[in-house]
C-alpha positions as CSV (number, residue, x, y, z in Angstrom):
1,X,43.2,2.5,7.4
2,X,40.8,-0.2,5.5
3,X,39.2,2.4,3.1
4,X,37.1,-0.5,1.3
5,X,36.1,-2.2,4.4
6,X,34.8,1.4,5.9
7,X,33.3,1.8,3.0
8,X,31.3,-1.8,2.8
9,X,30.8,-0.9,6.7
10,X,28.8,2.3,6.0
11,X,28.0,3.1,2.8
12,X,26.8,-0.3,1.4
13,X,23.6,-0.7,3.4
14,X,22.2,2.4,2.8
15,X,22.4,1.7,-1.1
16,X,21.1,-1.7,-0.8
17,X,18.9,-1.2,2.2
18,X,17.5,-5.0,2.5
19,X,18.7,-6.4,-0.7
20,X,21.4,-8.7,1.0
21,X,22.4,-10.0,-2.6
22,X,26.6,-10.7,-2.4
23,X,27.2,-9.9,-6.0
24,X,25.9,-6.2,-5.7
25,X,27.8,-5.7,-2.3
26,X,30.8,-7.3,-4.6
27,X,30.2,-4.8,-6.8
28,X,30.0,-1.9,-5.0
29,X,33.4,-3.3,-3.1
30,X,35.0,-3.2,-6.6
31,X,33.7,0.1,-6.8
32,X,34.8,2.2,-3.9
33,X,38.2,1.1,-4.7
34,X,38.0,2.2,-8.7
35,X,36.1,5.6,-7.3
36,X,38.8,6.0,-4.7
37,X,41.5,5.9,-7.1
38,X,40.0,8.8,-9.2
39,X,39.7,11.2,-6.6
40,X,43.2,11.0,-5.7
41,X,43.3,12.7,-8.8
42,X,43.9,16.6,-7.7
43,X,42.7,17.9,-11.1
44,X,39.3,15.6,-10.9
45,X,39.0,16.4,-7.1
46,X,39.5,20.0,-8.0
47,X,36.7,20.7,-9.6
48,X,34.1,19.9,-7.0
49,X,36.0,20.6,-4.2
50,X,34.4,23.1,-3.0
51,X,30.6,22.1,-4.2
52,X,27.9,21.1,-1.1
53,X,27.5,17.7,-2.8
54,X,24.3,16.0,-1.3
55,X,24.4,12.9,-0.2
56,X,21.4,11.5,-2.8
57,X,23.3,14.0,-5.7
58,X,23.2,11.0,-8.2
59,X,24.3,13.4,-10.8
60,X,27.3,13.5,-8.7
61,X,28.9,10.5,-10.3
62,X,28.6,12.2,-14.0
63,X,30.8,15.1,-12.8
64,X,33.2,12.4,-11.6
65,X,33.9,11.2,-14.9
66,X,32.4,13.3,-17.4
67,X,33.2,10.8,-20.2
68,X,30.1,9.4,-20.8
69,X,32.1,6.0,-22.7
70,X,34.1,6.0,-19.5
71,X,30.9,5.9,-16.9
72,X,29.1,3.2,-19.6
73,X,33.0,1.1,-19.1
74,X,32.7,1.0,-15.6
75,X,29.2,0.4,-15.0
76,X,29.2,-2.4,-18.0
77,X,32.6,-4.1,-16.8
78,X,31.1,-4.2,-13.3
79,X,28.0,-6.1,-14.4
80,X,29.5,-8.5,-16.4
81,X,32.0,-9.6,-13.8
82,X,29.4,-9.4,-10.7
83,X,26.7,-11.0,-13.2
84,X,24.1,-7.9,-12.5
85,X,21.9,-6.0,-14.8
86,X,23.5,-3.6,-16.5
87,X,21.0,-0.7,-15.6
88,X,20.5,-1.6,-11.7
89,X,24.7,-1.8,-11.8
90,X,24.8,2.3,-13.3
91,X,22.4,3.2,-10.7
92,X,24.0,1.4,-7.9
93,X,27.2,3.4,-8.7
94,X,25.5,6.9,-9.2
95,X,23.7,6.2,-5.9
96,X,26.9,5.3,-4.2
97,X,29.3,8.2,-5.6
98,X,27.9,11.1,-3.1
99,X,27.7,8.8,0.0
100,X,31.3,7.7,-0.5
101,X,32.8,10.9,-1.1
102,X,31.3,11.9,2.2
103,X,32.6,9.2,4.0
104,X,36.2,9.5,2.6
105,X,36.1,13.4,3.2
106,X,34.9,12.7,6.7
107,X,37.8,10.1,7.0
108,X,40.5,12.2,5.6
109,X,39.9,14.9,8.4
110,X,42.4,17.9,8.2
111,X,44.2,16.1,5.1
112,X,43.5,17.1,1.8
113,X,41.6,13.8,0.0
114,X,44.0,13.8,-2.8
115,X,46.9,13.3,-0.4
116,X,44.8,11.3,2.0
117,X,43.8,8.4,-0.8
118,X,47.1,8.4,-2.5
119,X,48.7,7.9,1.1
120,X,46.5,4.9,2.0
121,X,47.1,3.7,-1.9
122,X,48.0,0.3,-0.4
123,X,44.6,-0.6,1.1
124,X,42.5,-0.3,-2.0
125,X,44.9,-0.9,-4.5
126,X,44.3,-4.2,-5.1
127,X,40.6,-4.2,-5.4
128,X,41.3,-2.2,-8.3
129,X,40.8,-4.2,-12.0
130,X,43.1,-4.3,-14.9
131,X,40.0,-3.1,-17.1
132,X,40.3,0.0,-15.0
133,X,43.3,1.6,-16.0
134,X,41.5,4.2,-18.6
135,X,39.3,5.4,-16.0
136,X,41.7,6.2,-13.6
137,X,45.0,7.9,-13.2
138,X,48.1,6.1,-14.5
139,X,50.0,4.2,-11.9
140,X,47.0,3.6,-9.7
141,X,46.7,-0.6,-10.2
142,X,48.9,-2.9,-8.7
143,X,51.5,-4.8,-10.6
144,X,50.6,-8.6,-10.7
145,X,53.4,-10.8,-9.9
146,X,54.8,-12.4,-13.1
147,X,53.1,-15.7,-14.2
148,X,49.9,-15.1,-12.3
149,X,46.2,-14.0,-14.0
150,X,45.8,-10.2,-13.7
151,X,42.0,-10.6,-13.4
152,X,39.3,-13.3,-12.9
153,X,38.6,-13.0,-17.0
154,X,42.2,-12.6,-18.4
155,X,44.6,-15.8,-18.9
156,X,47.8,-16.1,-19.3
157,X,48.0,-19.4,-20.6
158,X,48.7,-19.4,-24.4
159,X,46.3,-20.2,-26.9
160,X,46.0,-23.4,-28.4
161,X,43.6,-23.6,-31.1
162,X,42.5,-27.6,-31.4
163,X,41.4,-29.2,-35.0
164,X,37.5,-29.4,-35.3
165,X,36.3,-33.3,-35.5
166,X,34.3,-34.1,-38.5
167,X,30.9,-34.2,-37.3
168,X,31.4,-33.1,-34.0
169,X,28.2,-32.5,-31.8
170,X,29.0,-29.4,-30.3
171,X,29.1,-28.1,-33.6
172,X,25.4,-30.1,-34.7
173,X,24.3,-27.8,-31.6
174,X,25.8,-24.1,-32.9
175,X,22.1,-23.7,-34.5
176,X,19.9,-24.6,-31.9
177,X,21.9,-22.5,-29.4
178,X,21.4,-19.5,-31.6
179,X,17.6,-20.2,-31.8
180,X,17.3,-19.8,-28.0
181,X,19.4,-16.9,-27.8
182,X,17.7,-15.0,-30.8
183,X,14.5,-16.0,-28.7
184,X,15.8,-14.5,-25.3
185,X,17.1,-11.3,-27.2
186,X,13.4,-11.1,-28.7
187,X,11.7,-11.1,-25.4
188,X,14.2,-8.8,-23.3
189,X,13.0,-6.4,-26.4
190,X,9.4,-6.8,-26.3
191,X,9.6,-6.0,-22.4
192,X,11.4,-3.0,-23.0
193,X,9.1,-2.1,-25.7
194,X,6.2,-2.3,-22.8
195,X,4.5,1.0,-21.9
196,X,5.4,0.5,-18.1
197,X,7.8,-2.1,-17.7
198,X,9.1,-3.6,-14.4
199,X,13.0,-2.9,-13.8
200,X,15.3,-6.1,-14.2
201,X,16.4,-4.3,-10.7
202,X,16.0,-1.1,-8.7
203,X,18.3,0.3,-6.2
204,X,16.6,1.1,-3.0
205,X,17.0,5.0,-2.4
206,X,18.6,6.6,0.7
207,X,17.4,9.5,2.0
208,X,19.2,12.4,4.1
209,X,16.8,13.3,7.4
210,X,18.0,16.2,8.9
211,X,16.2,16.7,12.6
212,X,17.3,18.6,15.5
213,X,20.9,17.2,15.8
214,X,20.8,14.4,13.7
215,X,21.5,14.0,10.4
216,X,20.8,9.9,9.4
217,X,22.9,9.0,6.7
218,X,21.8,5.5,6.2
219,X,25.2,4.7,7.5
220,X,26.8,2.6,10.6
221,X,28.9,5.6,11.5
222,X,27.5,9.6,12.0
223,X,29.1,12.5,11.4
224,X,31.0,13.6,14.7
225,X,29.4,17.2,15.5
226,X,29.1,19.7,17.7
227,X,26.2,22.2,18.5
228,X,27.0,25.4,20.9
229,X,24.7,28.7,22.0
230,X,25.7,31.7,23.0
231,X,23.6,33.2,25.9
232,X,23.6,37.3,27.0
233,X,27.1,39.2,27.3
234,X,28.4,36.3,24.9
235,X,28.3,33.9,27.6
236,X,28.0,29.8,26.7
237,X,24.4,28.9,27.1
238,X,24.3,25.3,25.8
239,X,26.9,22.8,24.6
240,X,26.5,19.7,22.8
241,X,29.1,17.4,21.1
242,X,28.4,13.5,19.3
243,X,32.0,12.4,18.8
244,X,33.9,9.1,18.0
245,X,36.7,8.6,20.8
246,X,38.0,10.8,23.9
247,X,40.7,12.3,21.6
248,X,38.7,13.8,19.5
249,X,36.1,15.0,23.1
250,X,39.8,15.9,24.8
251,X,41.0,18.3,21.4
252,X,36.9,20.0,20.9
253,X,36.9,20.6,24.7
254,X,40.6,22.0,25.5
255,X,39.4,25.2,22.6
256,X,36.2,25.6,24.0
257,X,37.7,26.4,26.9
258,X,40.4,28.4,25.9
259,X,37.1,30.2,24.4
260,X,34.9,30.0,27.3
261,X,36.7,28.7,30.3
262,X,34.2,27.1,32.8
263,X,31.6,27.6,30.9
264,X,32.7,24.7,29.2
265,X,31.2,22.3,32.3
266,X,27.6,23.1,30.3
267,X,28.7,20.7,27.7
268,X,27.6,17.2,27.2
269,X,29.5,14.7,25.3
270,X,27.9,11.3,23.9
271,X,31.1,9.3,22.9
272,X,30.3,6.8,21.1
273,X,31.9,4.6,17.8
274,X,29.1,5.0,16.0
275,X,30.4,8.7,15.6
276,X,32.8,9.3,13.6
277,X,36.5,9.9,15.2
278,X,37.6,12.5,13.3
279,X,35.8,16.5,13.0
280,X,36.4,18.6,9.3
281,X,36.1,21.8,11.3
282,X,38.0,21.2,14.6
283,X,41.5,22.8,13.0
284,X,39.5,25.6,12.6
285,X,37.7,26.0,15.7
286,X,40.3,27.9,17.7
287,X,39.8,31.0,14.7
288,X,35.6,30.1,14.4
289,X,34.9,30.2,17.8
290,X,35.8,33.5,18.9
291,X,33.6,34.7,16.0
292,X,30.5,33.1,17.2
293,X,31.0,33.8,20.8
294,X,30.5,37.6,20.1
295,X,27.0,37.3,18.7
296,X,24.6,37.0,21.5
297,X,21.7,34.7,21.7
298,X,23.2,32.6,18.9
299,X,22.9,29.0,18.0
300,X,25.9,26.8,15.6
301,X,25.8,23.6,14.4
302,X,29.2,21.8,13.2
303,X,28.5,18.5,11.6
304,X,30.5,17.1,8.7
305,X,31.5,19.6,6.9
306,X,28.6,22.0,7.0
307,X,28.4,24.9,9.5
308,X,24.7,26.3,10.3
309,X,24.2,29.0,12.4
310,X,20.9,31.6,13.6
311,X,20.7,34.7,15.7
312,X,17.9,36.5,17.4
313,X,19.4,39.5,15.5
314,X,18.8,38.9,11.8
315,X,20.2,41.8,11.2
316,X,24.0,40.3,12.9
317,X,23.3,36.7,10.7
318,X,24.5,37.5,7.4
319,X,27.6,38.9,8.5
320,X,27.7,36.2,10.8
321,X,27.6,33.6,8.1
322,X,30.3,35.5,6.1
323,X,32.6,36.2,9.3
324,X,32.4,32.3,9.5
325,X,32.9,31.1,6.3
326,X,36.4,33.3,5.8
327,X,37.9,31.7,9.0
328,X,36.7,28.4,7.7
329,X,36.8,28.5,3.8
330,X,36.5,24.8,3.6
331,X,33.3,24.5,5.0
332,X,29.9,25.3,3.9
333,X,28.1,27.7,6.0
334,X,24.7,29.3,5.9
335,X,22.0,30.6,8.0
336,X,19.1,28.4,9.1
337,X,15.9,28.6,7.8
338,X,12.7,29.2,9.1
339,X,11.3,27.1,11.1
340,X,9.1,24.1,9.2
341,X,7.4,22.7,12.3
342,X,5.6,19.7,10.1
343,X,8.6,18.7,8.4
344,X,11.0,18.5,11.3
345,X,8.1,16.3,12.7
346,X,7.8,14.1,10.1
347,X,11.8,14.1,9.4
348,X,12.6,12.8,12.8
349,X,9.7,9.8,12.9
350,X,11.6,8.8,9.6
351,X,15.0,9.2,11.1
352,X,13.2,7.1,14.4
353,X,12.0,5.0,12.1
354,X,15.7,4.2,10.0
355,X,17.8,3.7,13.5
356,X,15.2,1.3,14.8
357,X,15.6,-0.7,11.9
358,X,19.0,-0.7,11.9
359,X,19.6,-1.4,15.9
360,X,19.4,-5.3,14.7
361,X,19.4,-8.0,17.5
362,X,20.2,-7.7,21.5
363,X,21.0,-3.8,20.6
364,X,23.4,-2.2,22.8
365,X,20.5,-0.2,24.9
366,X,23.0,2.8,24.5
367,X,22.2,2.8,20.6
368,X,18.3,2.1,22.0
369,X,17.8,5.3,23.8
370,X,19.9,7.2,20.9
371,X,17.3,6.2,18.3
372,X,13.9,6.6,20.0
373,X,15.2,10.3,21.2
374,X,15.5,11.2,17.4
375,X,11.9,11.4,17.3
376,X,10.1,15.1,17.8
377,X,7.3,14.2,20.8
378,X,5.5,17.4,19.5
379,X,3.1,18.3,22.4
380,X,0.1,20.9,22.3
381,X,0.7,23.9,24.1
382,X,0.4,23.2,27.7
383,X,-0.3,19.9,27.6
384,X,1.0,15.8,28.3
385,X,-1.1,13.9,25.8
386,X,0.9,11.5,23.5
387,X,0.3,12.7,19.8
388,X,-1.0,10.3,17.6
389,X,1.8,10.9,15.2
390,X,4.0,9.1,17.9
391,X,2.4,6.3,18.9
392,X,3.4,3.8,16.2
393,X,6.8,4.6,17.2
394,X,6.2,4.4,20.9
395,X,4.4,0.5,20.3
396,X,7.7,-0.4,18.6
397,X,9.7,0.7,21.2
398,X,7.6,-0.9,23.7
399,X,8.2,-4.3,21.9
400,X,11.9,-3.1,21.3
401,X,12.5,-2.4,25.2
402,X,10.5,-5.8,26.1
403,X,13.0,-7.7,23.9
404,X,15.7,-6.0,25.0
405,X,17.2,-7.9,28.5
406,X,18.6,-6.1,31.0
407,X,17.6,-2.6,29.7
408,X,16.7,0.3,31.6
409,X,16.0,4.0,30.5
410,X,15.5,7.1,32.0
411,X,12.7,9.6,29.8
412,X,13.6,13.3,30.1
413,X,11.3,15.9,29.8
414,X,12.4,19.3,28.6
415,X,11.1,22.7,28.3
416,X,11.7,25.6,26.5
417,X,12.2,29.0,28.8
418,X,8.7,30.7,28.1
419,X,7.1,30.0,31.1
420,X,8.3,30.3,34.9
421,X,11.1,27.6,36.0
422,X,8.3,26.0,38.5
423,X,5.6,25.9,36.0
424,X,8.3,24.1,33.4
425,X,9.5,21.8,35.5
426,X,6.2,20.5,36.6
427,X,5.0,20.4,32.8
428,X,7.9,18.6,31.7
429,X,7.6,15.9,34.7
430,X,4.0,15.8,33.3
431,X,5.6,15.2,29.6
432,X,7.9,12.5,30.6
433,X,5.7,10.5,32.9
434,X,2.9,10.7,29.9
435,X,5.2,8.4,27.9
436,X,6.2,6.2,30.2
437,X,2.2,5.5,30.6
438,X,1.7,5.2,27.2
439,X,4.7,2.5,26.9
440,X,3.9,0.5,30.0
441,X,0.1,0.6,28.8
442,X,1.9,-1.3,25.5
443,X,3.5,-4.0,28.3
444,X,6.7,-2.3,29.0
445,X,7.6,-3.5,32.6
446,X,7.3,0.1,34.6
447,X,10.4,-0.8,36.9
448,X,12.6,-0.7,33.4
449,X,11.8,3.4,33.0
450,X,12.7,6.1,34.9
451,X,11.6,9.5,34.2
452,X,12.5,13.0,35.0
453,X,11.7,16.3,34.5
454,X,14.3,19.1,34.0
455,X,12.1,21.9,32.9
456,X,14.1,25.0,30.7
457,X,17.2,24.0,32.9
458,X,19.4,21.9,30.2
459,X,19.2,23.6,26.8
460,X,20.5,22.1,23.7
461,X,20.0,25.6,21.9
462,X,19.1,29.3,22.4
463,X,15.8,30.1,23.5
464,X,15.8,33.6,21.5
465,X,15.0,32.1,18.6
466,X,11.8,30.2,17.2
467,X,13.8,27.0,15.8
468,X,16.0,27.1,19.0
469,X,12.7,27.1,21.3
470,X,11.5,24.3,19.1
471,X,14.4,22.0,19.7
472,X,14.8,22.7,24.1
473,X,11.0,21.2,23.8
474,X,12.1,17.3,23.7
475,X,11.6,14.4,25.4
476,X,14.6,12.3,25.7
477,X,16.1,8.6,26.6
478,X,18.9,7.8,28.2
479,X,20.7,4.7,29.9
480,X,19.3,4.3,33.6
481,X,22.3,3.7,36.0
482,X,21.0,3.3,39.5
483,X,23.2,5.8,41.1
484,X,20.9,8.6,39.2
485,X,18.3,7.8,42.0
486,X,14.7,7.1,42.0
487,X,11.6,7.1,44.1
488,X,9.3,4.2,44.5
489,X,7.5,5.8,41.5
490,X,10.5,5.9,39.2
491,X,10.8,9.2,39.4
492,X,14.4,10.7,39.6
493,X,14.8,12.8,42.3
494,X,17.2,15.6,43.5
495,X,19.7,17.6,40.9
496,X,21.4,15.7,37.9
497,X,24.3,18.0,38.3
498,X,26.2,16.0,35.6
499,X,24.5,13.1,34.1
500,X,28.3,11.9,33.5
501,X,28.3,12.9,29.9
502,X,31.4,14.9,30.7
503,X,34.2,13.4,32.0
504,X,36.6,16.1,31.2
505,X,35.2,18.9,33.1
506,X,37.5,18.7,36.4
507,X,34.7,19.7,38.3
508,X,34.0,16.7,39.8
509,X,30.2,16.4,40.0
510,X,29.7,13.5,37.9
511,X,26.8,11.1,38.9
512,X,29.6,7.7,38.5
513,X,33.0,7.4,37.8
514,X,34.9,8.5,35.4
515,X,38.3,10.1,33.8
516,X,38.3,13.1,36.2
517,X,36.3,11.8,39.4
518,X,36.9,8.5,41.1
519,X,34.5,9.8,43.6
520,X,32.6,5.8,43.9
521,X,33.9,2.1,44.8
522,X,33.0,-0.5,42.1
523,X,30.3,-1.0,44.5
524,X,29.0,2.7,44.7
525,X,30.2,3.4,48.0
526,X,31.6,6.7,48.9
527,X,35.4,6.6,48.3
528,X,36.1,10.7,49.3
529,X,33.7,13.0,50.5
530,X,35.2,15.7,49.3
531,X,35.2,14.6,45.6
532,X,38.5,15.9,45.0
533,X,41.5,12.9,45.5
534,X,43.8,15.1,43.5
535,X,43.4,18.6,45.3
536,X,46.8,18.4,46.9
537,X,45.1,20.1,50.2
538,X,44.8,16.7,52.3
539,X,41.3,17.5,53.4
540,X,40.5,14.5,52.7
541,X,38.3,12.2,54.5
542,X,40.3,8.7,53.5
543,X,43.8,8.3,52.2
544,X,43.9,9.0,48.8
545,X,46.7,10.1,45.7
546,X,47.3,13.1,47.5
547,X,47.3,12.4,51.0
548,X,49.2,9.4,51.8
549,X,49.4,10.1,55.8
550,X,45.8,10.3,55.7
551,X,44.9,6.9,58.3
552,X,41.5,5.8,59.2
553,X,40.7,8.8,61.6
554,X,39.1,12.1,60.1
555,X,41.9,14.5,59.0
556,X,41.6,17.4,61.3
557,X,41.8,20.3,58.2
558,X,39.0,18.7,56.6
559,X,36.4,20.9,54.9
């Protein structure tokens, strides 16, 4: 594993935002690698193992080395080889200490980071300099090979000191040379004499935006997570999971069934690389889960390595919390607060806002429909107006889904369950049609959206709870495929059984193929009625895996 390169990949932007300036990304390259080796330290890791660092914790960096001379070394070496201010170089480095240390925790998984960095030694070692070696554990640089320069300012060659020429005009120059640099030094002090001054440079500041789901990062790759809520009797009432790859989907989903058993065809999985491949709490979910399944009308959130949790009985939450973090003693846990209506609104336009930016050119419309469903569409009670709030956000994404060829995307209304099922579903039809109106009014081309309405019948959370309510009202995007079905108004019709977000359920409803249905032809046709080719009960309409005699005439057991 590349720790530098996934480091550069994920970390880097969010210091330097738009600053594209190769010696600071250098720099921070130079960095990680330095930063890496101290935490392989278990003594230095030790004492903040256990802390909930946050990600914009610049302080953080002063607890990694608590020698003051040894943070001045590093950030005063790294200047003067990446030529950058010395000030902008220290607060690149504090900025960049928290972010890292949660991307190398994320990366190490199950393995403690110690272990983890000292086992991947290899593929950061040599970004590590040879003025380094006091701020770091012994042993941690490479050995040069013998003859060669051990860094870009250290020589080898010996030193040959030449005989000054009589009159020589390099040394007529000595004075006129320190005239100019006594003159510089006397400026760079009368601007930092000035009441106000302007910084030589400023790092751009990341910020953490925490909204229904979604924590932004400022970062190429999300924390893999996954959200759960119990119903009555401690049944599953909603299931949610953002992963990396199908191995990690195949290991969340074989324990939450052991836990739940078919429940577990409520869940949803997006899997996507832009989630991380790797889950802090899934050793431990075979001991958490059985916890939270026995609180009723519960809601859990596992992302990174924080755990937050709420209960319509308060009274059930703190031992709740405390149940959970004993099973899971490397985790942080806590109970959810109440609800702040205004700032989840503005926290998700921001976190809109940050994954627009960041989609870049021809953007994969997958990553399109992600980022505008970050955003809150807060509606008034009863009603399908767009709020103002939103409607910057929906003119970029009406310019965003214009430039974007070939994309098509479906808008989901949602309800909470306050109302009657009828009455939801109609409002929520309402909800999504509202904003494809609003976006095709901004030039969107009405045959690229699609909308449906699903009412309170796919919750994301429990409706017993205020915050829980809050997040089953949504309005979401998703990829169009043309199997979904659609009316000549665009709206989806019939039951979205399984909008194919789970293609490790074995129950064979998905909408297109996938790892446990080959139910359509590359064309869409019907390959077997039955939706089952590996039943083993030769019901089947056409020959299949499991009915080789099957010919071209109806099999007379068929269903």
């Amino acid at each position: 594993m590349d720790i530098i390169s996934h480091l550069t990949r994920t970390v880097t932007p969010a210091v330097l935002g738009d600053d594209n300036d190769p010696a600071k990304r250098n720099l921070l390259e130079q960095f990680y690698a330095i930063f890496a080796a101290r935490l392989a330290d278990k003594d230095t890791y030790g004492r903040f193992a256990n802390e909930n660092i946050a990600q914009d914790d610049q302080g953080f960096y002063d607890r990694v080395w608590t020698d003051g001379s040894h943070r001045d070394q590093i950030s005063r070496e790294l200047a003067a080889q990446h030529n950058v201010d010395a000030t902008a170089s220290r607060g690149l480095v504090a900025m960049a200490a928290p972010l890292a240390f949660h991307e190398i925790k994320s990366l190490a998984g199950t393995t403690p980071v110690p272990q983890f960095l000292n086992d991947n030694l290899s593929t950061y070692q040599h970004h590590i300099p040879a003025w380094a070696a006091g701020v770091i554990p012994a042993g941690m640089i490479a050995n040069a090979p013998a003859g060669e320069r051990i860094s870009n300012t250290t020589s080898t060659a010996p030193l040959v000191r030449e005989e000054e020429k009589s009159g020589s005009f390099m040394k007529a120059l000595l004075p006129i040379i320190g005239l100019i640099i006594l003159g510089a030094l006397a400026w760079a002090l009368l601007r930092g004499c000035q009441e106000d001054p302007a910084p030589v440079a400023t790092p751009v500041a990341t910020e953490e935006v925490v909204t229904d789901e979604q924590t932004v990062v400022a970062a190429d790759i999300e924390p893999a997570s996954l959200t759960l809520a119990t119903g009555e009797a401690n049944t599953l009432y909603a299931c949610r999971m953002n992963v990396g790859d199908e191995a990690l989907q195949t290991n969340v989903m074989n324990v939450l069934s052991n836990a739940f058993g078919t429940e577990t065809d409520k869940c949803r999985a997006d899997v996507d690389d832009s989630f991380a491949a790797d889950m802090p709490a899934a050793a431990q979910l075979s001991s958490i889960l059985p916890i939270f399944q026995s609180v009723p009308d519960a809601n859990m959130i596992i992302k990174g390595d924080e755990i937050i949790v709420n209960a319509a009985d308060a009274g059930v939450l703190d031992q709740l919390v405390n149940d959970l973090q004993a099973a899971a003693p490397g985790m942080t846990v806590s109970a959810e607060g109440p609800l702040d209506l205004q700032g989840e609104i503005d926290n998700s336009l921001v976190a809109t806002d940050t994954a627009m930016n960041n989609l870049g050119e021809n953007p994969d419309p997958r990553d399109v429909a992600r980022a505008l469903s970050l955003q809150v569409i807060n509606f008034e009670l009863d009603k399908a107006i767009i709020p103002d709030a939103n409607k910057p956000y929906l003119d970029r994404a009406a310019q965003l889904i214009t430039e974007t060829p070939d994309v098509e995307l479906m808008i989901i209304g949602h309800t909470d369950k306050l109302a009657s099922n009828a009455y939801n579903m109609k409002l929520s039809q309402e909800r999504a049609n509202a904003v494809k109106e609003y976006l095709v009014s901004k030039g969107v081309d009405a045959s690229k959206l699609m909308t449906k309405g699903m009412g309170e019948t796919d919750p994301i959370a429990t409706n017993a709870t205020e915050q829980g309510r809050f997040r089953n009202r949504r309005i979401e995007f998703s990829v169009y495929d043309e199997s979904m079905g659609a009316d000549a108004d665009g709206v989806v019709v019939g039951d979205m059984t399984d909008p194919d977000l789970n293609p490790l359920d074995a129950n064979n409803d998905d909408i297109t193929v996938d790892g446990d249905d080959r139910m359509l032809n590359s064309d869409g046709t019907m390959a077997d009625p039955d939706l089952n080719p590996l039943d083993n009960n030769n019901d089947d309409v056409l020959p299949d895996g499991d009915d080789p005699s099957q010919g071209t005439s109806l099999d007379p057991n068929a269903q």
